[in-house]
DRENTI-402361 format. One record per residue (C-alpha): residue in three letters; chain; x, y, z negated. Coordinates in pm, 1 decimal, padded with zeros to 6 digits. Layout:
<rs>
<r><code>ALA</code><unit>A</unit><px>X</px><py>Y</py><pz>Z</pz></r>
...
</rs>
This chain:
<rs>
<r><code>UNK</code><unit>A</unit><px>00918.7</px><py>-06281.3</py><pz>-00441.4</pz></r>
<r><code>UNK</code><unit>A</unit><px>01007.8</px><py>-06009.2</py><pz>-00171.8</pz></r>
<r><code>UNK</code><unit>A</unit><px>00649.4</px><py>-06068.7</py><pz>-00006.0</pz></r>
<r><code>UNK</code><unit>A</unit><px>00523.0</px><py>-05948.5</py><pz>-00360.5</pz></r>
<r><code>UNK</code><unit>A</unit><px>00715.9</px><py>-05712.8</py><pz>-00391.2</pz></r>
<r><code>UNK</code><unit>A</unit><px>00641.9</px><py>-05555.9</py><pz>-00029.4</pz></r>
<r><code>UNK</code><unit>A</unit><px>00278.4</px><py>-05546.5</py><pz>-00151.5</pz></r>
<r><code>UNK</code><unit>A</unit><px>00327.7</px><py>-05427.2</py><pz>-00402.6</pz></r>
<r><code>UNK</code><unit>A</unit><px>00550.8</px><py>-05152.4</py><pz>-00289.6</pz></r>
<r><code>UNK</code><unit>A</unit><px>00255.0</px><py>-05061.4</py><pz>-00014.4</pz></r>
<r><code>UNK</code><unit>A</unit><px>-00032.2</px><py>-05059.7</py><pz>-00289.8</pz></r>
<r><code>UNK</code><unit>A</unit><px>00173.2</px><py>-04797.5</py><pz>-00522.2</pz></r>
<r><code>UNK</code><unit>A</unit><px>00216.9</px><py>-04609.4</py><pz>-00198.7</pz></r>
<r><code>UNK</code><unit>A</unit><px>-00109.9</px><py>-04576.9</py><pz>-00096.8</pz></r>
<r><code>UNK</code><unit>A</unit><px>-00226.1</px><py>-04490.7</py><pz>-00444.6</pz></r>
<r><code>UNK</code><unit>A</unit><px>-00014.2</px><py>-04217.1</py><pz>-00428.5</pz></r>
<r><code>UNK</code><unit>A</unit><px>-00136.4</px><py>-04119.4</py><pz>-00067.8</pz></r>
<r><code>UNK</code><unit>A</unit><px>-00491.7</px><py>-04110.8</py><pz>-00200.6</pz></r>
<r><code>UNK</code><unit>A</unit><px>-00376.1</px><py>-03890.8</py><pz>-00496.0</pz></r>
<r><code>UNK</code><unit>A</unit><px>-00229.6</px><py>-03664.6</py><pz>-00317.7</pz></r>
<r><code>UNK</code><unit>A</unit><px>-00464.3</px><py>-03616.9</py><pz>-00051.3</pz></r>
<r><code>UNK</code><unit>A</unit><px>-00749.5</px><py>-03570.0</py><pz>-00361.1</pz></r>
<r><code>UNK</code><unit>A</unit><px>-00518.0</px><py>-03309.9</py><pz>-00473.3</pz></r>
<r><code>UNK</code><unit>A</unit><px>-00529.0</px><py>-03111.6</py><pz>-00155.1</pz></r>
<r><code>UNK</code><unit>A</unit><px>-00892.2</px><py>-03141.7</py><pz>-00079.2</pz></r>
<r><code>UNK</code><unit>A</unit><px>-00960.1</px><py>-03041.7</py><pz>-00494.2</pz></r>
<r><code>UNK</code><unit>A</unit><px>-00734.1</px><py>-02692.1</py><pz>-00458.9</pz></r>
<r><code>UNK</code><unit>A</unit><px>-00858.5</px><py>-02603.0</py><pz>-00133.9</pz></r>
<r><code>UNK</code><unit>A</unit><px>-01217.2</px><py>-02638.0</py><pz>-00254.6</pz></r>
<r><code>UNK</code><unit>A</unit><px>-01109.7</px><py>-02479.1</py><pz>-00551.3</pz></r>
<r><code>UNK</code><unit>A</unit><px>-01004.4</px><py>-02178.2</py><pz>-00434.0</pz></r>
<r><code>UNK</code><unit>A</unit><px>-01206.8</px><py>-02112.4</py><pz>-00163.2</pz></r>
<r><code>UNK</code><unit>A</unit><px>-01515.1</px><py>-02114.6</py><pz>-00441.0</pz></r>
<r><code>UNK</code><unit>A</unit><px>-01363.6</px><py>-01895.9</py><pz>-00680.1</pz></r>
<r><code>UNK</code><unit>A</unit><px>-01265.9</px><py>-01608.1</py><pz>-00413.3</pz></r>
<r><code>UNK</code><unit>A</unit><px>-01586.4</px><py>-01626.6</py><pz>-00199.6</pz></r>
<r><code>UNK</code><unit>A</unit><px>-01691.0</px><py>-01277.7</py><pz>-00142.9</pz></r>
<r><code>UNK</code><unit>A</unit><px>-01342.0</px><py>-01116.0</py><pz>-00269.1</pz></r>
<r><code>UNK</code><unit>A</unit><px>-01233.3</px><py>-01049.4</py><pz>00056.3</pz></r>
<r><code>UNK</code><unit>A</unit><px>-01363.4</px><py>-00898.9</py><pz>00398.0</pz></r>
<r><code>UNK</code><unit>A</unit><px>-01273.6</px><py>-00706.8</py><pz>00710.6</pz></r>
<r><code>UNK</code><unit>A</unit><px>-01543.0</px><py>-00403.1</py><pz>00668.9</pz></r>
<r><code>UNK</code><unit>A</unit><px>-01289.2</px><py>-00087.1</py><pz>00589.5</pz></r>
<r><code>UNK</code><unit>A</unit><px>-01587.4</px><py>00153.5</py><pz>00529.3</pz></r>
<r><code>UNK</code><unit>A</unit><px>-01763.3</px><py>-00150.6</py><pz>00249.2</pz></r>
<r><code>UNK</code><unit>A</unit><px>-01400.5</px><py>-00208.2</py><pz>00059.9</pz></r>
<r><code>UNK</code><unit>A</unit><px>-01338.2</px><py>-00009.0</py><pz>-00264.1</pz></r>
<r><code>UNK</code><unit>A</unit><px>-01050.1</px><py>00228.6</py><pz>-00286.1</pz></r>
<r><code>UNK</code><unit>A</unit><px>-00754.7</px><py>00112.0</py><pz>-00471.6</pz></r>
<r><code>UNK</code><unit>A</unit><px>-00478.6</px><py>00274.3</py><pz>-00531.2</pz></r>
<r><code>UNK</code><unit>A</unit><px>-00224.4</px><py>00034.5</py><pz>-00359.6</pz></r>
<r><code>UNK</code><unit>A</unit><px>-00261.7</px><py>-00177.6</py><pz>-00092.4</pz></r>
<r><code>UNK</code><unit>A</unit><px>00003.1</px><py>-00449.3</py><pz>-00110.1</pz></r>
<r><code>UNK</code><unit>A</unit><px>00134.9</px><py>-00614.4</py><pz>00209.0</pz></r>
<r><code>UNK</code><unit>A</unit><px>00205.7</px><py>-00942.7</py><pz>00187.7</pz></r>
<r><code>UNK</code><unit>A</unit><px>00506.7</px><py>-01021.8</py><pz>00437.7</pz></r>
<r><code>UNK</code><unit>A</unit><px>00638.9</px><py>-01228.8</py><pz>00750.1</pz></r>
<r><code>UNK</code><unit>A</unit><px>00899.4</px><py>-01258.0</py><pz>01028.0</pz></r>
<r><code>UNK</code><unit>A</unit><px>00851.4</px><py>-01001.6</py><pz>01283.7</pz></r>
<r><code>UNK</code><unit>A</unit><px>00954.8</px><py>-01188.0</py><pz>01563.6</pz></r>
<r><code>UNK</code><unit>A</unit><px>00852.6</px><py>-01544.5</py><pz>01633.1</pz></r>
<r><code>UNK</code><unit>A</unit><px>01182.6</px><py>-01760.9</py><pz>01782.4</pz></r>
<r><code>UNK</code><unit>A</unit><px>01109.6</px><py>-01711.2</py><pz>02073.6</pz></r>
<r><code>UNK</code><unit>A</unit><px>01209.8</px><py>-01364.1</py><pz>02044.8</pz></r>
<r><code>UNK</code><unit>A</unit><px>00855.7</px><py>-01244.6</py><pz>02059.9</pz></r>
<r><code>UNK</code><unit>A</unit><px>00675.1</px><py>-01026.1</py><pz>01798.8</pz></r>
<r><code>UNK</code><unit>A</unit><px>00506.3</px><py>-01246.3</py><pz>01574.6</pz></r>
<r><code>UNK</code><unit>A</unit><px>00112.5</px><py>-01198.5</py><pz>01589.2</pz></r>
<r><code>UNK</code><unit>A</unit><px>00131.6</px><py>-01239.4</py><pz>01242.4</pz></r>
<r><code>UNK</code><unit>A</unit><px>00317.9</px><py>-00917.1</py><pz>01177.2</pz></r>
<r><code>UNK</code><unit>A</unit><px>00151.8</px><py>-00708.7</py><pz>01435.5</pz></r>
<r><code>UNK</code><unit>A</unit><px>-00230.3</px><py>-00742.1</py><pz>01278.4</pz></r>
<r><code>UNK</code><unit>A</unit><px>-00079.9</px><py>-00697.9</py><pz>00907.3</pz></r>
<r><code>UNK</code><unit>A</unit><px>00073.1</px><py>-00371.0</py><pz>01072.3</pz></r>
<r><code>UNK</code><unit>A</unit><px>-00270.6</px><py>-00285.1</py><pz>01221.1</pz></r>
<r><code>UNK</code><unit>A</unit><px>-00477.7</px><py>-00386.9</py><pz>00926.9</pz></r>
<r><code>UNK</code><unit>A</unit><px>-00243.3</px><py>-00177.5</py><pz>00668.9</pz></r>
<r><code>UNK</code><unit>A</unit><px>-00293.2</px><py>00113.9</py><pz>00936.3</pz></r>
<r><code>UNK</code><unit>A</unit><px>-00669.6</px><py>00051.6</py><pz>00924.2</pz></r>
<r><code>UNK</code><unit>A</unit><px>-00725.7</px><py>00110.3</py><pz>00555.7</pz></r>
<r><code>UNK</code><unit>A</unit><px>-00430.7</px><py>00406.1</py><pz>00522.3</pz></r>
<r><code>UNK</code><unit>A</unit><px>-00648.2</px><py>00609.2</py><pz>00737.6</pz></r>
<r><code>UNK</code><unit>A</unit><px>-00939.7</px><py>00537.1</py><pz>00608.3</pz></r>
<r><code>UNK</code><unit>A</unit><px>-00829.8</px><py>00657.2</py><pz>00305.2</pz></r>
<r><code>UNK</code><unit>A</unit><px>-00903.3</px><py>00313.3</py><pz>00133.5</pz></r>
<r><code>UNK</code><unit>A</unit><px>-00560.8</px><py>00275.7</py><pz>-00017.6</pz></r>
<r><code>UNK</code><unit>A</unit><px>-00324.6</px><py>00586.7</py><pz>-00099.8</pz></r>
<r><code>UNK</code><unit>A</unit><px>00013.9</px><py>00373.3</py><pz>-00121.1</pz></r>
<r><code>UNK</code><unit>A</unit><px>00146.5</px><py>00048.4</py><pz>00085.4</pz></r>
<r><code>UNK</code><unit>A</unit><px>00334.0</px><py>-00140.1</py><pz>-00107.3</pz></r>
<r><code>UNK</code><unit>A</unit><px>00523.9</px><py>-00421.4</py><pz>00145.4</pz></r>
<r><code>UNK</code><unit>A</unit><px>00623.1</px><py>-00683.5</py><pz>-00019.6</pz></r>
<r><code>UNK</code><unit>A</unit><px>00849.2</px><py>-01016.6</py><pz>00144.9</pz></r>
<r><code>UNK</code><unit>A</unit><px>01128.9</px><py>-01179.5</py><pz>00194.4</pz></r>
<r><code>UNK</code><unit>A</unit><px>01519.2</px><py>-01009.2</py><pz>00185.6</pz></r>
<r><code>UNK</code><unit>A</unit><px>01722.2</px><py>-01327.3</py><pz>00085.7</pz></r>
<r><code>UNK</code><unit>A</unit><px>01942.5</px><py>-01250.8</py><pz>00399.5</pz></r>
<r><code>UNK</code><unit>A</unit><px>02182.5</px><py>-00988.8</py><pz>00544.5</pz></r>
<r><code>UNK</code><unit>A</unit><px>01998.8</px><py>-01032.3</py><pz>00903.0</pz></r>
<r><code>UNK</code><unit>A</unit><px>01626.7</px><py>-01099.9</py><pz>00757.9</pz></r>
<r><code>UNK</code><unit>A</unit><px>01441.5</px><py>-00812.6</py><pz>00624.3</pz></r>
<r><code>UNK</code><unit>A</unit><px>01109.9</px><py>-00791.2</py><pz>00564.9</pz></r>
<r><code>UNK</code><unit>A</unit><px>00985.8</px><py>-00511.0</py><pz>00377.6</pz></r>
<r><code>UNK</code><unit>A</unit><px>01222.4</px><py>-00265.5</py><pz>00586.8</pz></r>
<r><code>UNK</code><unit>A</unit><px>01063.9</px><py>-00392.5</py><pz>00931.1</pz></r>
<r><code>UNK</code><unit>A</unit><px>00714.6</px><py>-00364.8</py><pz>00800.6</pz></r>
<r><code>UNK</code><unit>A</unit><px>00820.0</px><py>00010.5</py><pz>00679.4</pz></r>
<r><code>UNK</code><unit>A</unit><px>00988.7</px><py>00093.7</py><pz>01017.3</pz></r>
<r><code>UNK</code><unit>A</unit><px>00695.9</px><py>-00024.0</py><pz>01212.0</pz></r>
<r><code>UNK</code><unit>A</unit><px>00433.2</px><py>00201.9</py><pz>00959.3</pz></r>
<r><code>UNK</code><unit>A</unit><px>00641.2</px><py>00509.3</py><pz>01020.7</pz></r>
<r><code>UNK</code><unit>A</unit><px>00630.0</px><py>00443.4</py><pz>01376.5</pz></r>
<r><code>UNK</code><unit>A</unit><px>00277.7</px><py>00437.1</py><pz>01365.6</pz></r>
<r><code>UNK</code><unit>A</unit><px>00192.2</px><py>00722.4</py><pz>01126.3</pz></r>
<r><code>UNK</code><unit>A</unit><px>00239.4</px><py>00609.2</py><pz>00789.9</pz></r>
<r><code>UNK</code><unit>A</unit><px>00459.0</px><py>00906.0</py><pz>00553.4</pz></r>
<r><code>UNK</code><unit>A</unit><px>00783.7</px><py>00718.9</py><pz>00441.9</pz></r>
<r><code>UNK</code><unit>A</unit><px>00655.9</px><py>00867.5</py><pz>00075.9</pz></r>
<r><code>UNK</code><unit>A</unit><px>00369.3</px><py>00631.6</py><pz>00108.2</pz></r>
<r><code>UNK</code><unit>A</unit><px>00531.2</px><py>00367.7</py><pz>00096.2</pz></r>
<r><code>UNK</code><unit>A</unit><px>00729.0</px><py>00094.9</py><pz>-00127.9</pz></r>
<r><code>UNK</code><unit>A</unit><px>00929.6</px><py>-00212.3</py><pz>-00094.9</pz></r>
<r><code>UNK</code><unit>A</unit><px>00926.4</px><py>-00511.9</py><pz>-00265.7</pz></r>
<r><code>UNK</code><unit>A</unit><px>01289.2</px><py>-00680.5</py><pz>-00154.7</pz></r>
<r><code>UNK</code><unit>A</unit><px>01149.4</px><py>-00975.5</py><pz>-00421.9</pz></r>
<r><code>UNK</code><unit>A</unit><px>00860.4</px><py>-01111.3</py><pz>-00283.1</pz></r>
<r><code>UNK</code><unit>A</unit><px>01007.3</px><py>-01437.0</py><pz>-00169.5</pz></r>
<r><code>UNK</code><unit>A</unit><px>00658.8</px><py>-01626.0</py><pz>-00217.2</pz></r>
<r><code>UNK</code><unit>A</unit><px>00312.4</px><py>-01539.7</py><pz>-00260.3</pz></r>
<r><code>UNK</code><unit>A</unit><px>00349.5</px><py>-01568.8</py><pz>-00617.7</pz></r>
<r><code>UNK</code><unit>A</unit><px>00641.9</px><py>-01331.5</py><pz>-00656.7</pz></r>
<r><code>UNK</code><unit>A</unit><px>00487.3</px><py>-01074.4</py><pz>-00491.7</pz></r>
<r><code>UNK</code><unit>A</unit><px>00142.6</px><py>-01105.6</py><pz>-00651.9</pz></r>
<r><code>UNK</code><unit>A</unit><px>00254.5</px><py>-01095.4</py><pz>-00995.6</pz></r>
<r><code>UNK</code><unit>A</unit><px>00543.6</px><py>-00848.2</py><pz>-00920.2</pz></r>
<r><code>UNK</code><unit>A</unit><px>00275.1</px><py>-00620.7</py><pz>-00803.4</pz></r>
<r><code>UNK</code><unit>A</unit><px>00193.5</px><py>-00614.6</py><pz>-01187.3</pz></r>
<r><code>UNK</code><unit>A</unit><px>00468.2</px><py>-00650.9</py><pz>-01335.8</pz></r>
<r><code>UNK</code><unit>A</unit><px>00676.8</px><py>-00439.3</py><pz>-01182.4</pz></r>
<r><code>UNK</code><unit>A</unit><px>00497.6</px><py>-00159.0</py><pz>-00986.2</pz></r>
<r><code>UNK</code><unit>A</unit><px>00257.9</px><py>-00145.9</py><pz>-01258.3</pz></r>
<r><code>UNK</code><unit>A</unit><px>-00119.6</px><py>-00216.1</py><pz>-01054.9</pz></r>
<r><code>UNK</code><unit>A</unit><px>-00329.2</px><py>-00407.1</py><pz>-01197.3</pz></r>
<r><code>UNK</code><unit>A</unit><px>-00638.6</px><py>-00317.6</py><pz>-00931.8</pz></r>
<r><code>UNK</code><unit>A</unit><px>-00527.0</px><py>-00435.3</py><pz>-00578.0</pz></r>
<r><code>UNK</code><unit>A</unit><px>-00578.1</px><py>-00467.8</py><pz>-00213.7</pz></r>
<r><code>UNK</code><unit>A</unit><px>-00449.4</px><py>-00730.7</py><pz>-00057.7</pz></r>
<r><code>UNK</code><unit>A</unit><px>-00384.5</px><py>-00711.9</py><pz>00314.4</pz></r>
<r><code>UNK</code><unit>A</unit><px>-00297.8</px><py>-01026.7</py><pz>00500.3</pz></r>
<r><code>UNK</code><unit>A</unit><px>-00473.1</px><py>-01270.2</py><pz>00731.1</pz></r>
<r><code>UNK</code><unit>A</unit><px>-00796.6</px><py>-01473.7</py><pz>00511.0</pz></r>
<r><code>UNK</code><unit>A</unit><px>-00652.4</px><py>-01749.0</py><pz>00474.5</pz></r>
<r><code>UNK</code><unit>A</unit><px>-00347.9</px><py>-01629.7</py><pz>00303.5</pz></r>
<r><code>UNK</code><unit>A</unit><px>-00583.1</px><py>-01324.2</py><pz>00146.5</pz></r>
<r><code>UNK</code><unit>A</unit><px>-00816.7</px><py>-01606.2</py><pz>-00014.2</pz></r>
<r><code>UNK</code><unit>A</unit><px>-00461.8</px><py>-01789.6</py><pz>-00153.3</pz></r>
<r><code>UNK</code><unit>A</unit><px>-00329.9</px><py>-01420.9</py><pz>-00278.3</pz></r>
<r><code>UNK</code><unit>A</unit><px>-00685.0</px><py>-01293.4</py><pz>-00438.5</pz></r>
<r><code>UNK</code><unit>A</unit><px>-00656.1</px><py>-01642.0</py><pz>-00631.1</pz></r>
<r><code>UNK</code><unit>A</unit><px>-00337.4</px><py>-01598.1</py><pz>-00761.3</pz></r>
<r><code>UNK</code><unit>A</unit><px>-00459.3</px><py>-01262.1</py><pz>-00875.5</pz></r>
<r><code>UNK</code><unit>A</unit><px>-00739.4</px><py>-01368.5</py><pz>-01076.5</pz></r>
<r><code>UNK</code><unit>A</unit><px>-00536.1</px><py>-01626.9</py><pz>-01279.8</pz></r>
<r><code>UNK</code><unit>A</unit><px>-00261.5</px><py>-01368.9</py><pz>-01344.3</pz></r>
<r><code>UNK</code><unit>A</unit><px>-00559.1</px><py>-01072.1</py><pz>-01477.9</pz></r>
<r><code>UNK</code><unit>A</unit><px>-00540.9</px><py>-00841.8</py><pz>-01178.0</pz></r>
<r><code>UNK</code><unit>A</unit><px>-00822.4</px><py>-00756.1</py><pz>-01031.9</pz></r>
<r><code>UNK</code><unit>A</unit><px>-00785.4</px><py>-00772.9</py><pz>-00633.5</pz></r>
<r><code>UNK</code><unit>A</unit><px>-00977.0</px><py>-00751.3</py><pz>-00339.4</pz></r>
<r><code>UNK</code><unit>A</unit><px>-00819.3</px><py>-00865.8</py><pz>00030.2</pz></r>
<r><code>UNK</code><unit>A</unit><px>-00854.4</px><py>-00686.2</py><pz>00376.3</pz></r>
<r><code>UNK</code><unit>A</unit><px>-00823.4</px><py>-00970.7</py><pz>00615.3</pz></r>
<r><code>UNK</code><unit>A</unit><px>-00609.7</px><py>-00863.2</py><pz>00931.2</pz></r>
<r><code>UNK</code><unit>A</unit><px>-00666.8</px><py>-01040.7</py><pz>01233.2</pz></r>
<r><code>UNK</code><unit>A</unit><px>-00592.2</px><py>-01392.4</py><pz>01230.9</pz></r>
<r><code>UNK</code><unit>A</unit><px>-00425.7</px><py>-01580.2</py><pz>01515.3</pz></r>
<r><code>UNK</code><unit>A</unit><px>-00553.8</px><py>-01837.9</py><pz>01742.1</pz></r>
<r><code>UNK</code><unit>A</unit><px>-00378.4</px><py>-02116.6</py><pz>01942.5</pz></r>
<r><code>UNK</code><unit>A</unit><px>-00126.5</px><py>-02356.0</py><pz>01838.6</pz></r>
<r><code>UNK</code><unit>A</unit><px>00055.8</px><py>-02082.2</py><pz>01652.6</pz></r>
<r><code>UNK</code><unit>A</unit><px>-00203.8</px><py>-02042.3</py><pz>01416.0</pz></r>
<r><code>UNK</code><unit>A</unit><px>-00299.6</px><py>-02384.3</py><pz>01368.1</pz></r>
<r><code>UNK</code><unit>A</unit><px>-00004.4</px><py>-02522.0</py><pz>01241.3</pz></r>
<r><code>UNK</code><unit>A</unit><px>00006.6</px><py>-02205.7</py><pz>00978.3</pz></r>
<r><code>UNK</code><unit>A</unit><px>-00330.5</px><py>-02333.7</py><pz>00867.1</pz></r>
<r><code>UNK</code><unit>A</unit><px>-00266.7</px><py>-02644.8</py><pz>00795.5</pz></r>
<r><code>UNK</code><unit>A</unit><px>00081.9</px><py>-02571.0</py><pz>00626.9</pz></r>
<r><code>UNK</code><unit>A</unit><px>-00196.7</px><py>-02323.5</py><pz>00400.8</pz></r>
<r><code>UNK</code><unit>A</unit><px>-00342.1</px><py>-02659.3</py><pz>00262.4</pz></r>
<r><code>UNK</code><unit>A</unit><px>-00021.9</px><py>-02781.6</py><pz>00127.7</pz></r>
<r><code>UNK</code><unit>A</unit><px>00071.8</px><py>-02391.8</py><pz>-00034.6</pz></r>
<r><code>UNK</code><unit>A</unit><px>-00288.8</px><py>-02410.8</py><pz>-00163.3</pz></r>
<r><code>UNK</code><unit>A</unit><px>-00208.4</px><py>-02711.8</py><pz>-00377.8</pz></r>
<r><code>UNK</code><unit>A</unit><px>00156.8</px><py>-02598.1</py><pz>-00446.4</pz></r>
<r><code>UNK</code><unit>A</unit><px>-00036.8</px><py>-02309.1</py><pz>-00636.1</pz></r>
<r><code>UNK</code><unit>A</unit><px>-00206.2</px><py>-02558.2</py><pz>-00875.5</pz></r>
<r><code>UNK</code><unit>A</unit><px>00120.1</px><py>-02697.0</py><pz>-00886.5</pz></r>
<r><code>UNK</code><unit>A</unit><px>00294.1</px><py>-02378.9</py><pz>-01037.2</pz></r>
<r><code>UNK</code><unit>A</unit><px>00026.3</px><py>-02275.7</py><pz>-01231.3</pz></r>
<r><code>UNK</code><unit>A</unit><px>00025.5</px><py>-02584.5</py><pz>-01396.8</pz></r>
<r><code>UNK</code><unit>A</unit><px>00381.1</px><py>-02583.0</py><pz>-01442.9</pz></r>
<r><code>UNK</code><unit>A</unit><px>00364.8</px><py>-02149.1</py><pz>-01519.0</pz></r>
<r><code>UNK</code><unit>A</unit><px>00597.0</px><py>-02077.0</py><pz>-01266.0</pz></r>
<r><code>UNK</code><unit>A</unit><px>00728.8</px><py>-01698.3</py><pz>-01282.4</pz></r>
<r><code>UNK</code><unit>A</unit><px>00880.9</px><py>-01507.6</py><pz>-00980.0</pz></r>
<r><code>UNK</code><unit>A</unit><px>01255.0</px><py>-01598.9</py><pz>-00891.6</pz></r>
<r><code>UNK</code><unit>A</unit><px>01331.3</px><py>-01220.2</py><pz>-00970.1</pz></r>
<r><code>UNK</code><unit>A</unit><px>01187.8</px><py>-00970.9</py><pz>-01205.8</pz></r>
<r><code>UNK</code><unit>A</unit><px>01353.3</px><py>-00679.9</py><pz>-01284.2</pz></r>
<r><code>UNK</code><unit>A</unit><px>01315.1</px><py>-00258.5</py><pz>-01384.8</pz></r>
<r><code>UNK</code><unit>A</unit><px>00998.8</px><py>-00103.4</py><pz>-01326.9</pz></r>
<r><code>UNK</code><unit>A</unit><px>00943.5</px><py>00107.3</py><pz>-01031.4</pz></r>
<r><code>UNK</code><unit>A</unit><px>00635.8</px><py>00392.2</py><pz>-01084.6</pz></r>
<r><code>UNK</code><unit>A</unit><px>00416.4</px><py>00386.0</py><pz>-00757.8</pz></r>
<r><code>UNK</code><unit>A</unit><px>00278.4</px><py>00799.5</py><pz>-00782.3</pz></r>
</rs>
């Protein structure tokens, strides 16, 4: 009875392996399809939009070292600014903690490096892709985009877009090699399918809120 059982047990859970790994192989394909093209790292071929929106991460790694991450975003936001490609950064990320912020190390770091304070707004709410996609329309009002993150996360972002009516393109920053960037890759497989996921399930952002006028 137990030997049954065991096999039984292992069949379900292979089933269920298979499903899930069809799953992950169908939204990757998925998305990388629909957003071929929608994203590049040309400034002078990109259309002018109105906003670019920053999609956020850590500044430093644990180590205690700036995250590579970060630094390109920085650069890349920099990049279009002066070319006159965007007229407003709008940073959007994480601020779920007293000692983690964000959208005010991203706006620190674009002073530093040129960027008017007036150019640019946070989004304390953008705790996930998602959120700060649709928050971008929602809340601030755009409904034409640039997205500026690395291409893998710019392909993930400009698909989100599309499904919510907002009509984005995405600047890829540099990406990052090594281990580093590896593991981020493959964690981008599993938020590729968690985007199925919520669309399936019309997930909203954790926070909405009063709308802010970006002029």
């Amino acid at each position: 009875m137990k030997k049954r059982f065991f096999i039984k047990l292992i069949k379900i859970s292979a089933l269920l392996g298979v499903i899930a790994l069809l799953l992950v192989l169908i939204s990757n394909n998925a998305i990388e399809k629909s957003v071929k093209g929608k994203t590049t790292t040309n400034t002078e071929a990109i259309k002018h939009n109105k906003v670019g929106l920053v999609l956020g991460t850590a500044k430093k790694l644990n180590s205690g070292q700036i995250n590579p991450y970060f630094k390109y975003r920085i650069d890349a936001a920099v990049e279009l600014f002066i070319a006159k490609k965007v007229d407003f950064l709008l940073i959007s990320g994480d601020n779920g903690d007293t000692d983690y912020n964000e959208p005010n190390d991203f706006k620190n770091e674009l002073i530093k490096r040129g960027i008017p304070e007036d150019k640019i707004f946070l989004d304390f709410a953008g705790f996930r892709t998602l959120d700060s996609v649709v928050r971008a329309k929602k809340i601030f009002g755009q409904t034409s985009i640039t997205i500026i993150s690395q291409q893998f996360h710019n392909e993930r972002a400009n698909y989100l877009a599309e499904k919510f009516n907002i009509d984005a393109v995405g600047f890829n920053a540099e990406n990052v090699e090594g281990s580093g960037g590896i593991k981020t890759n493959l964690r981008e497989y599993l938020a590729r399918t968690k985007v199925f996921l919520d669309l399936l399930f019309k997930v909203e952002p954790k926070y909405l809120g009063k709308k802010i006028d970006i002029k």
